[in-house]
C-alpha positions in Angstrom: 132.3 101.3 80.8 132.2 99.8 84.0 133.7 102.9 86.2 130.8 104.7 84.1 128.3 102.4 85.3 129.7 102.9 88.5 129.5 106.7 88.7 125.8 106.9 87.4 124.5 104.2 90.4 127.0 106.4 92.7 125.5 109.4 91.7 122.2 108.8 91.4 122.5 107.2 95.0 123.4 110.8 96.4 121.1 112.6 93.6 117.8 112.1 93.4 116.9 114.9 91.0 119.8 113.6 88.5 118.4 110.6 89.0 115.0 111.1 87.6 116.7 113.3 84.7 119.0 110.6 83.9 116.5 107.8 84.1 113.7 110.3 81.7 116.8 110.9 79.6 117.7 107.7 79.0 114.6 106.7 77.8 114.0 109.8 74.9 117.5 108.4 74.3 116.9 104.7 73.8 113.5 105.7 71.6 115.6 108.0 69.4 118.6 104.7 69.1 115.7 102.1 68.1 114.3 103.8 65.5 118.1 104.7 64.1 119.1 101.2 64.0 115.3 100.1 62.9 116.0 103.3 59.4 119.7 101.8 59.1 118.4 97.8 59.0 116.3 98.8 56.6 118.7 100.7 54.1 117.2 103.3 54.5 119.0 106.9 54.9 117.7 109.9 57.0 116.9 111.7 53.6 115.3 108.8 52.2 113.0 108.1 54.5 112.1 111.5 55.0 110.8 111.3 51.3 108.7 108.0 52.4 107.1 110.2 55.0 106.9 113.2 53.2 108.6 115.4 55.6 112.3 117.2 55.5 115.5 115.0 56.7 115.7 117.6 59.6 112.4 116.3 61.0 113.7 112.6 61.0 117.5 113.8 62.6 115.4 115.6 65.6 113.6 112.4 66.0 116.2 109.9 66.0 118.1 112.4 68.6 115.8 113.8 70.5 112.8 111.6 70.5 111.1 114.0 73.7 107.0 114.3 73.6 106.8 112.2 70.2 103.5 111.6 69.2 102.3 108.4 68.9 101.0 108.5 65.5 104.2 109.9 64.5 105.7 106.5 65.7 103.4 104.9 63.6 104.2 106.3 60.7 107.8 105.9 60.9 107.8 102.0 61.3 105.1 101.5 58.8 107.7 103.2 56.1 110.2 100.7 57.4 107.6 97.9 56.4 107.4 97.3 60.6 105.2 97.2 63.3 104.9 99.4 66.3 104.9 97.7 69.6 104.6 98.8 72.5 104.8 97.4 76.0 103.9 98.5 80.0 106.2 97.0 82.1 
């Protein structure tokens, strides 16, 4: 892990577009990992919380893996039928 670490500062160093990808990335990433771990701590499967939010299991698999542009609301939604609260903060 740490030679990966490694290579990402390296390359973003020397990169500055991979940079801003990686660092934009990362962050759809992270969003999409939360609310996995936030579905799975809850008992919850993809299929049944689809049901809670009366939408197809597809729609929660592109979310938890490719959380790009999701809407707010949509956010919402999807940690109210966890019983949870949405926070968000500006750092």
């Amino acid at each position: 892990m740490k030679n990966l670490k490694a290579y990402i500062s390296e390359k973003k160093a020397r990169d500055p577009i991979f940079a801003e990808n990686f660092d934009a990335g990362y962050q759809e990433f992270k969003i999409g990992v939360v609310l996995k771990i936030a579905r799975e701590e809850a008992g919850l499967t993809q299929e049944q919380l689809a049901k809670k939010l009366n939408t197809k299991k597809t729609a929660i698999s592109r979310i938890e893996n490719h959380a790009e542009d999701i809407k707010l609301s949509t956010l919402e939604k999807f940690a109210q039928a966890l019983g949870k609260k949405l926070t968000i903060n500006v750092t």
